[in-house]
KELO-125667 format. One record per residue (C-alpha): residue number from 1; residue in one letter; chain; x, y, z. Coordinates in steps of 0.25 Angstrom, whole numbers, plus 5000, padded with zeros to 4 digits. Example, Ala and Ser with C-alpha at 12.3 -4.5 7.8 and 13.67 -1.06 7.14 Angstrom:
BEGIN
 pos code unit   px   py   pz
   1    a    A 5049 4982 5031
   2    s    A 5055 4996 5029
This chain:
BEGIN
 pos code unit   px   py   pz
   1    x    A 5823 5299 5296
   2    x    A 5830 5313 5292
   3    x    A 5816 5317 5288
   4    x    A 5809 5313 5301
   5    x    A 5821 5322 5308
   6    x    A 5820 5332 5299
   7    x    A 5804 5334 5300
   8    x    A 5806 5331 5316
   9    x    A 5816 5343 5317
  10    x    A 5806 5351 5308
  11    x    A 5793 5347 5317
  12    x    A 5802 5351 5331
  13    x    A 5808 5364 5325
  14    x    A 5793 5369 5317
  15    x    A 5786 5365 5333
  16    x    A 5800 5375 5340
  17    x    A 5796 5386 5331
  18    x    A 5781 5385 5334
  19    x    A 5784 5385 5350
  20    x    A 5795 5394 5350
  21    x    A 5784 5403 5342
  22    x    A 5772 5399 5351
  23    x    A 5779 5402 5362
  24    x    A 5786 5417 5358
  25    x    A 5771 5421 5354
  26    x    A 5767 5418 5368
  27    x    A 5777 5423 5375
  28    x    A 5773 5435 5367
  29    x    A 5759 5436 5371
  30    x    A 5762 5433 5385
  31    x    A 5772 5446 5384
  32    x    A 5760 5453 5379
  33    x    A 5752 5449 5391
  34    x    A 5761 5450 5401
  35    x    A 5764 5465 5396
  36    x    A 5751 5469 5396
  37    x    A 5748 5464 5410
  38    x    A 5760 5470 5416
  39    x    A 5759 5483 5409
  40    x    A 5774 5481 5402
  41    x    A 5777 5488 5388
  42    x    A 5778 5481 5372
  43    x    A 5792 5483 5373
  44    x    A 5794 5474 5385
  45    x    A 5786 5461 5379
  46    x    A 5794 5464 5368
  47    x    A 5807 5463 5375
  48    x    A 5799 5451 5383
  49    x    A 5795 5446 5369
  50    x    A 5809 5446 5361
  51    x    A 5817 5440 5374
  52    x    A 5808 5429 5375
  53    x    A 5807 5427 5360
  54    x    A 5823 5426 5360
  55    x    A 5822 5414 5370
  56    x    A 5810 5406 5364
  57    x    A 5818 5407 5349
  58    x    A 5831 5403 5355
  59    x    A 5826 5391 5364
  60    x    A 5818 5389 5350
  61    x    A 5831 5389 5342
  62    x    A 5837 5379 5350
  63    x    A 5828 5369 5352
  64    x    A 5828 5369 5335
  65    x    A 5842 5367 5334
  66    x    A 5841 5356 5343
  67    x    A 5830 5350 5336
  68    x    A 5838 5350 5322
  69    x    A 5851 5342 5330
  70    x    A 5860 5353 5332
  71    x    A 5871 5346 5340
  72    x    A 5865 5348 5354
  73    x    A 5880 5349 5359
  74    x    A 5885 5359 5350
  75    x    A 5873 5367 5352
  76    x    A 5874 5366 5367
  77    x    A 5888 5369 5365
  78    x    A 5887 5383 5359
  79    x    A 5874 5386 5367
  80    x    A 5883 5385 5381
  81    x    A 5895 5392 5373
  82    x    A 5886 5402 5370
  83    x    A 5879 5404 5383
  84    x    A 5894 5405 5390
  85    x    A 5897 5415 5380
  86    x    A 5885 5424 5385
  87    x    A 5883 5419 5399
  88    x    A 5897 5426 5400
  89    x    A 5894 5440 5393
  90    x    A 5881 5440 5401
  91    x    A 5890 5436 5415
  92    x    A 5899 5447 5411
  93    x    A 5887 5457 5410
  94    x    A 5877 5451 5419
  95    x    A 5870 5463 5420
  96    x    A 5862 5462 5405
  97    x    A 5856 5448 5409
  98    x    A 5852 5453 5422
  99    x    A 5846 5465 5414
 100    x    A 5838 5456 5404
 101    x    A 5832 5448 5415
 102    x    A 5828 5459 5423
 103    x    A 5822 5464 5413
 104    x    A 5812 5453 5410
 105    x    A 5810 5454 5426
 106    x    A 5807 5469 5424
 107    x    A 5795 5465 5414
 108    x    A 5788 5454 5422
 109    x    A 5792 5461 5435
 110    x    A 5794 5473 5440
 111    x    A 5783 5483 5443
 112    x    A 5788 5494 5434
 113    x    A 5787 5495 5419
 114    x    A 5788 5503 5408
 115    x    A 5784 5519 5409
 116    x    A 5785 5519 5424
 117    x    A 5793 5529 5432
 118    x    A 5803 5522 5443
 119    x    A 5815 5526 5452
 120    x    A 5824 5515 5452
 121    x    A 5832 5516 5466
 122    x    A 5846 5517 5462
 123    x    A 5856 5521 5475
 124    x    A 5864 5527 5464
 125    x    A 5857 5532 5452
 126    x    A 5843 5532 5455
 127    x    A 5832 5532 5444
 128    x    A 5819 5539 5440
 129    x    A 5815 5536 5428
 130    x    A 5802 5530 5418
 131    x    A 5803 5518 5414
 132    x    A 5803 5519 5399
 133    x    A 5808 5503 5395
 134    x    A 5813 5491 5400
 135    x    A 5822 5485 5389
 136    x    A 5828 5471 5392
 137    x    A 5839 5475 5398
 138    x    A 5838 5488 5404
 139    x    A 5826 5498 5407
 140    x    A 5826 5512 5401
 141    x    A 5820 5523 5412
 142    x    A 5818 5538 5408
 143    x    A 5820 5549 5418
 144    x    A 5812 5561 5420
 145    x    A 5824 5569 5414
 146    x    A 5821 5561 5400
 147    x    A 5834 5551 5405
 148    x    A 5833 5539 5399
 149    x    A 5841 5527 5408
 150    x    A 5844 5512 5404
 151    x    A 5842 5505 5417
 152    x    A 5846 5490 5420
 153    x    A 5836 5482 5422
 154    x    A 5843 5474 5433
 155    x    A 5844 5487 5441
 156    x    A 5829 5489 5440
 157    x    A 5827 5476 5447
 158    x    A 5838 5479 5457
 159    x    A 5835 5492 5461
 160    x    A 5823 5497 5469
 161    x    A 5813 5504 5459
 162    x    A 5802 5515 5461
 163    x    A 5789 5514 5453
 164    x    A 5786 5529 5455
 165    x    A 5775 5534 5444
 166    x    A 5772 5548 5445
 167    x    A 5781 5550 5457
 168    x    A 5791 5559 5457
 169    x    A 5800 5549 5467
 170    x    A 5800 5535 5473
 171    x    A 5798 5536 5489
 172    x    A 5814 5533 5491
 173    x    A 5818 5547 5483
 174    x    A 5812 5555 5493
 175    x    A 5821 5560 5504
 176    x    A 5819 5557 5518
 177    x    A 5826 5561 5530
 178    x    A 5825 5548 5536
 179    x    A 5839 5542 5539
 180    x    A 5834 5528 5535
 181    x    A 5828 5525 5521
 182    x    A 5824 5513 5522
 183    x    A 5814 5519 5531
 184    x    A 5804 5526 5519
């Protein structure tokens, strides 16, 4: 009987592995395609392709520890502790979460990437800069006067953005003598 365990537990772990693996590699290639067709960098599958990776070997972990009889109890016990613990540091700084998940929307997204020049529309520090990375948490952008600026990706999402190209400035820079500006 300890045997039939003990080769059952072997058979369910060996067969987690292999999925867990299976799975990782095609999210990969999917990374690779979906990079391609929407013109994204090798940096951002990577980024893509270690988040995920992270999720698959964690939920992979866990399901081996249940299938060798850790005591579900205790497990769940110091899962939830765990989860307070961070749910809290995250709550208290809400704004890294928010950060990361934008980020991820950035990707699959938003019209800009990478290389292009925008004008994030700012009331109180408006922006003009090149688009030299989106990290996972915020995006780097590069002035014309060589200024490099770590922006929140959160704020990209929130704030009206300019794709401008080779212009000099977005439509709302202009000055107009009209009294109203919504009426450009």
């Amino acid at each position: 009987m300890m045997e039939l365990i003990s080769r059952t537990e072997v058979i369910f772990t060996i067969s987690i592995l292999v999925l867990t693996i299976v799975v990782h590699r095609f999210v990969i290639w999917s990374a690779a395609k979906l990079s391609r067709d929407l013109n994204r960098s090798k940096l951002r599958r990577q980024y893509i392709n270690r988040y995920v990776g992270y999720l698959l070997w964690s939920l992979a972990t866990i399901s081996i520890i249940f299938v060798w009889g850790i005591s579900r109890d205790g497990f769940w016990t110091t899962l939830a502790s765990t989860f307070a613990v961070i749910g809290v540091a995250l709550f208290a700084s809400w704004s890294i979460l928010s950060n990361f998940t934008a980020s991820f929307i950035l990707y699959f997204a938003f019209p800009f990437k990478i290389g292009d020049r925008i004008r994030v529309h700012d009331k109180d520090l408006p922006v003009t800069a090149i688009i030299e990375d989106i990290k996972g948490f915020y995006t780097i952008l590069k002035t014309n006067d060589g200024e490099m600026i770590t922006y929140p990706n959160n704020l990209l999402m929130q704030k009206g953005v300019s794709i401008l190209g080779s212009k000099k400035e977005s439509v709302f820079d202009k000055n107009h003598d009209d009294a109203d500006p919504t009426a450009r």
